[in-house]
N, C-alpha and C positions, 0 to 999 in steps of 0.2 A: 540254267535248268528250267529254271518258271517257263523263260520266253521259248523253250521248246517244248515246254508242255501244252501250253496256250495257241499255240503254232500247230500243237497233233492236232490237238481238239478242235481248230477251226475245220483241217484238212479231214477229218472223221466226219463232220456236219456234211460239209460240201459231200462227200461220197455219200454222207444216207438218205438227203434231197436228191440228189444225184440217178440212185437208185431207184430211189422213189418214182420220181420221173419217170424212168425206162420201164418199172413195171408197171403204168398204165397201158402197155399196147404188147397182146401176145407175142409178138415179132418179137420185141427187146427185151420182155419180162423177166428171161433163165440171167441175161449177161446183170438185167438192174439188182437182180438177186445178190450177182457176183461182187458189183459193186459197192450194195451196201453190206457184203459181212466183210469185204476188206474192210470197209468203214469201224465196224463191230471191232475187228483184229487190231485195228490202229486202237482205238479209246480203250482196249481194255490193256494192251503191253503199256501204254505211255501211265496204266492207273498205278505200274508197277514202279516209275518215277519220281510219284511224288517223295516227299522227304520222309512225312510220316510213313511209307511202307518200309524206304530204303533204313530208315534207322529204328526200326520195328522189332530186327532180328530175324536171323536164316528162319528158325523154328514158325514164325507167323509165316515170314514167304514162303516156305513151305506146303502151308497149310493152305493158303489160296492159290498157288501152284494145283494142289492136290488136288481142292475144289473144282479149280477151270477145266482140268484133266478129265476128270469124270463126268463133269457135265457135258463135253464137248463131247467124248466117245461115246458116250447113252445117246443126245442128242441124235447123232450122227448113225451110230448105228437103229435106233428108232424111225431117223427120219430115210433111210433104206428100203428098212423094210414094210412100213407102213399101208395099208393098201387106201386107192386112192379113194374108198367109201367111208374112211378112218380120218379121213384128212383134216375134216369140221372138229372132230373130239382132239385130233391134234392138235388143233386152232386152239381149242377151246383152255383144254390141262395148260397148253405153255403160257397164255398168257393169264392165268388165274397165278401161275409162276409169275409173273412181272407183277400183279396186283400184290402176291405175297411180300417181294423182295421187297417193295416200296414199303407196307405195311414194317417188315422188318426193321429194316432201317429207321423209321418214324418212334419204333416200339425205342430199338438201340438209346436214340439221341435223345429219349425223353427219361426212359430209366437214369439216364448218366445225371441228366437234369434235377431229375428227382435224387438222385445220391449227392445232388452237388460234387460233382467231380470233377471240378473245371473249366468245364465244358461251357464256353458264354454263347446263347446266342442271341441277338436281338427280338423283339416281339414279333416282326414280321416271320422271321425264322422258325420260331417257337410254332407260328397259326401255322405256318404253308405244314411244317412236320406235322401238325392233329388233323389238318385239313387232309395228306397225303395220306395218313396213316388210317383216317375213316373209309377216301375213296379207294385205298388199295384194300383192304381189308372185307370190302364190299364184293370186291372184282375177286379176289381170291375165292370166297366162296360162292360166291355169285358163280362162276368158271366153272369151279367145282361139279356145282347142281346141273348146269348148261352138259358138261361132258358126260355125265351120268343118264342122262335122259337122253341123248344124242346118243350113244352107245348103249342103248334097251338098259340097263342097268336101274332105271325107275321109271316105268312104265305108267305106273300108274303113283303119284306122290301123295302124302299124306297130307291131308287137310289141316289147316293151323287151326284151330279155334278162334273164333273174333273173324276171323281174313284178312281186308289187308287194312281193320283198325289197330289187331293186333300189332301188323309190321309198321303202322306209323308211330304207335306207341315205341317201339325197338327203334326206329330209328329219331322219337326224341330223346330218348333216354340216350345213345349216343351221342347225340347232339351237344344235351347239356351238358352230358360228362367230360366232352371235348371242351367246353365253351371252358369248365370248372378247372381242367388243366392248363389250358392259356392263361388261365388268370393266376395259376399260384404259382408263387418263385421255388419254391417246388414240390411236386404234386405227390400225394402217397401211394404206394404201390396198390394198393385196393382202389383207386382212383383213375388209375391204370387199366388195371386189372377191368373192371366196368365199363373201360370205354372202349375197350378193345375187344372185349366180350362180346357186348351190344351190336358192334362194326359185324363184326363176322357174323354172329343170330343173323344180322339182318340181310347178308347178301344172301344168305339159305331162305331164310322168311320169303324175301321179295321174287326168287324166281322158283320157287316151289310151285306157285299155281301159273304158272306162266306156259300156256300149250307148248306144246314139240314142236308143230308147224313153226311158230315163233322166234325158234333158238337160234336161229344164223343172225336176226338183227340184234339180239338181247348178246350173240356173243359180238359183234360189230362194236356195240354200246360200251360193255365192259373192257372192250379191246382199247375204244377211246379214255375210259377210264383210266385205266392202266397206265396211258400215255400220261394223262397230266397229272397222276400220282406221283409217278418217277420225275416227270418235269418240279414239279414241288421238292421233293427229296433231294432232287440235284442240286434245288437253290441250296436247301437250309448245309447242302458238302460243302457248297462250294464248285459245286463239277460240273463245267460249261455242257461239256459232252452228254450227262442225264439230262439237263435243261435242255437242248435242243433237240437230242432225239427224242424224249418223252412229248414234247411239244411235235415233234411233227408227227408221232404216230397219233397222239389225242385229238390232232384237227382231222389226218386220215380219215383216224375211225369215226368221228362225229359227222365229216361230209358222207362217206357211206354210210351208216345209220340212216341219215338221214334220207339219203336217195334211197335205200331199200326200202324206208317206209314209204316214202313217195310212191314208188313202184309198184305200192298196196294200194294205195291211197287210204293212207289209215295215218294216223299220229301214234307219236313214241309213246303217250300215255296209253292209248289205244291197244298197242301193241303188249306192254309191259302189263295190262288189268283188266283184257278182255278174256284172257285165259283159252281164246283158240287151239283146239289138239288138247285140248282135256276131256271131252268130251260135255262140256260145260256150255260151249257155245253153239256145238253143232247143230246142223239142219236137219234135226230129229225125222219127221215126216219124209222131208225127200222128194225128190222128184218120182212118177207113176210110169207103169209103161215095163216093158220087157226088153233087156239085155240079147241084142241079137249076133250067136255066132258063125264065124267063118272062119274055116281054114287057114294056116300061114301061106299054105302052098295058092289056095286059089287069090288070096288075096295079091300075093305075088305076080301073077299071072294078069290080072287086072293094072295094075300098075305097070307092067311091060310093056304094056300097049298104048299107055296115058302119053301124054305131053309134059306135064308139069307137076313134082312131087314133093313136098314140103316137109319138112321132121321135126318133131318137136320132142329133143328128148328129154328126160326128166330121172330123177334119181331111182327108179326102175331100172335103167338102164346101167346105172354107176354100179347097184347090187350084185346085175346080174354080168357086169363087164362086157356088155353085148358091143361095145363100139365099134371092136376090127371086127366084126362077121358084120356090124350095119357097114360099115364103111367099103366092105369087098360086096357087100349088094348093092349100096349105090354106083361103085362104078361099073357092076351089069348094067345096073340100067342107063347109065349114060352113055355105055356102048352101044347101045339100042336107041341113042337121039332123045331119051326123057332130060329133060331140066328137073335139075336135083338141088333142094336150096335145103341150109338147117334154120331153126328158128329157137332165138334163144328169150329167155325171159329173166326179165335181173334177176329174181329170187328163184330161178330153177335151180334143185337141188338143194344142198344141205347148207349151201356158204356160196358168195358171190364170185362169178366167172369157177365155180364148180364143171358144167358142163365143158364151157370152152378149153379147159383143161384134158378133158378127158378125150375127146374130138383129137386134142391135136395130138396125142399119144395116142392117135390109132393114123394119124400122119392127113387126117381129114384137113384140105388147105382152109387159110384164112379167107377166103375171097368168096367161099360158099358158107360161109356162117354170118349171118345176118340178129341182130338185136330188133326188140320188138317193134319200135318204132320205123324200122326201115322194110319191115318186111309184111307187116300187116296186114297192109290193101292189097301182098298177093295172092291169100289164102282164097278167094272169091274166083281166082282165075286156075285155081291148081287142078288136077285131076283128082287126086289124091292127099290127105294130111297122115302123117304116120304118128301117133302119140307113143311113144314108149317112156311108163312110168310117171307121165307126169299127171297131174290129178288138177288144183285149185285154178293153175296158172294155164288151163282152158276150159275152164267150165264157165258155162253161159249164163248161169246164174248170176253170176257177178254185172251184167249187165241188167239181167230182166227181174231177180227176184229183189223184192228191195226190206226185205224179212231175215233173205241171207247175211250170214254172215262177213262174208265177202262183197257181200252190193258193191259197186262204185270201183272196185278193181279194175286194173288196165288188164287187161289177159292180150292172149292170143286167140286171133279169129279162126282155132283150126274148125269150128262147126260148117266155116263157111265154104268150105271144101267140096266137091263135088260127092267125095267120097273120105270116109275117116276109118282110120284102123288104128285100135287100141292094144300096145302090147301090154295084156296085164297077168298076174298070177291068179286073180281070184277077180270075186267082186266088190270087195272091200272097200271101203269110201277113203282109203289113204291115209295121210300123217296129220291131217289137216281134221279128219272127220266129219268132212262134207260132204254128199254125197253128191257126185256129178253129174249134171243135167247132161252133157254131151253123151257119156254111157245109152244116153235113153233115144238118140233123135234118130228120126229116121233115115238118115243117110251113114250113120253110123254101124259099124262091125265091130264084134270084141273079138281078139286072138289071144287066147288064154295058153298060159304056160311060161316057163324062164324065156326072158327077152332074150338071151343070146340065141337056144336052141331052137325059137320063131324065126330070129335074121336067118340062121342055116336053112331051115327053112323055105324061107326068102327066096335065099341062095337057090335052093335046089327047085324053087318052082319057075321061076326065070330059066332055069337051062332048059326047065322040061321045054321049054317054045324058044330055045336058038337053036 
């Protein structure tokens, strides 16, 4: 039985590296999906093997029967009907769930410890579970805060008192209380109680002041957290299968973090204490100059005559589900001989390959969506840049102002466009609350109103000239 257990668990790793693999490239990403929750299905029926469940009793199998049951159908039926502008908060609750589980666990194996209940485990065992139990604990509320603020629900957060001496105080107090539980053969429930307390203050403390703009890499962060929580947890079970998946989703999410920030060029400390989308860092003053409009229809009509049309979309466009009516205008105009490219930006949207998702559920091919770097130097040749929605990830400031928030940013060079058309609702400086130097340049037009019913729009000032 061991050597078939031992035997799932490798075949469960290999599928979730497996997976992993194939969701780097839109092409393969639905089947690596496929792949790793067969993986998922293997490591959880073989957990029903071990000896401790099998001689457990019906009444416990039961009861985790019962559990897998309900989480699978809520799962399942949430992840249905979810809309795909909900996606990031999805992100965000399920794995503030995986920082919990581990935290659980951690809490489980150390009460037992403290009750002396049998339960041996060596000192390494003991650190990785206070280690696990602080970083899931973190990531649990930490998640928590990220979904809340991602989904309008705290718009505006309450200030701590101190800032962030207060949360370094919180997180030594955890620390110690962590350190003070490794060290006793076994630790009092009030001892517990404080350092598990402290864990959770502080994943609420730490991303309270942390802007909106912010929350795709802070959930990235937490994501990677999560991983090496449950990698920990898996040691102190014993369970190959927590150890490797929680390790491979911890390196995931830390090489993305990391690239996202890169993508800012800003550092993770940066990120997590400059407080951007609070309204704390923004570019109060602003760029000067007047907001000039045009039409969807004539703007459309201009663009039917162009050569070369570039898009840059942006979570304006996720809101407003504008994709299939953009997607049925770009191929007007490529019936008409325009070159049509999309331009994507790591951090467009609310969570990484956000847009390229939504593109291809309007059936937009891979072969016209280009990443920042490859498509760049062709904004200077284009007719026309189309911005819908998207706000930091092309404003010029990030090159010229060095006061800005954003300075030193890689963006997209839509200003350098012959002609620039901004699909927005208002004139609102965005998620980010920055207010955008391109809105103001002269080659620039705003087209105000819901981005889907502009693409109609679109649509309908193209036919007027076929």
């Amino acid at each position: 039985m061991t050597t078939l257990i031992q035997f799932s668990y490798l075949a469960a790793a290999f599928l979730f590296i497996f997976g992993l693999k194939r969701m780097s490239s839109p092409k393969t990403a639905r089947s690596g999906i496929v792949w790793a929750g067969v993986g998922m299905v293997v490591a959880t029926v073989v957990t029903f093997l071990y000896p401790q469940i099998l001689h457990a009793g019906i009444g416990r199998i039961l009861l985790i029967a019962v559990a897998v049951a309900i989480g699978t159908i809520w799962a399942w039926r949430w992840g249905k009907s979810v809309a795909m502008t909900d996606m990031p908060q999805m992100v965000a609750i399920y794995n503030g769930m995986g920082g919990g589980a581990a935290a659980t666990i951690a809490a489980i194996e150390l009460i037992k410890l403290s009750k002396g209940s049998g339960v041996h485990h060596d000192g390494i065992a003991i650190a990785l579970a206070v280690i696990g139990g602080l970083i899931g604990s973190v990531s649990m509320t930490g998640s928590v805060i990220a979904w809340a603020k991602l989904d309008g629900r705290m718009d505006k957060a309450p200030r701590i008192p101190g800032g962030h001496r207060t949360n370094f105080v919180m997180l030594a107090i955890a620390i110690i209380s962590g350190i003070m539980v490794m060290s006793a053969d076994h630790p009092s429930g009030i001892m517990l109680f404080i350092f598990f307390a402290s864990a959770l203050a502080f994943g609420i403390m730490m991303t309270l002041p942390i802007g909106g703009a912010d929350m795709p890499v802070i959930i990235s962060l937490y994501n990677a957290l999560t991983g090496l929580a449950v990698s920990f947890e898996g040691y102190v079970l014993q369970n190959p299968a927590m150890i490797i998946a929680g390790m491979v989703v911890g390196a995931a999410g830390t090489l993305l973090t990391l690239l996202m920030a890169r993508a800012m060029n800003r550092s993770i400390s940066n990120v997590m204490f400059s407080g951007m989308g609070t309204g704390d860092a923004a570019d109060g003053d602003g760029p000067q100059g007047e907001m000039k409009e045009i039409s969807a229809e004539d703007a459309a009509i201009s663009m039917a005559y162009g050569e070369k049309v570039i898009i840059v979309p942006g979570y304006g466009m996720a809101v407003a589900q504008a994709q299939h009516k953009l997607w049925e205008f770009v191929q007007m105009l490529q019936k008409r001989g325009v070159e049509v490219a999309f331009a994507i930006h790591p951090v467009a949207g609310r969570m990484p390959g956000h847009m390229n998702v939504l593109l291809a559920e309007a059936g937009v091919p891979y072969d016209i969506i280009f990443d920042l770097e490859d498509i760049n130097e062709e904004f200077g040749t284009a007719s026309a840049a189309i911005v819908i929605g998207a706000n930091d990830v092309v404003n010029p400031a990030a090159r010229t102002n060095k006061s800005s928030p954003i300075y030193g940013m890689p963006i997209l060079n839509a200003d350098h466009a012959e002609n620039v058309y901004v699909l927005k609702r208002g004139q609102g400086t965005g998620f980010s609350g920055i207010q955008n130097e391109l809105f103001f340049g002269e080659n620039t037009r705003m087209v105000y109103g819901d981005a889907q019913k502009s693409c109609a729009a679109f649509i309908a000032g193209v036919k007027s000239v076929s």
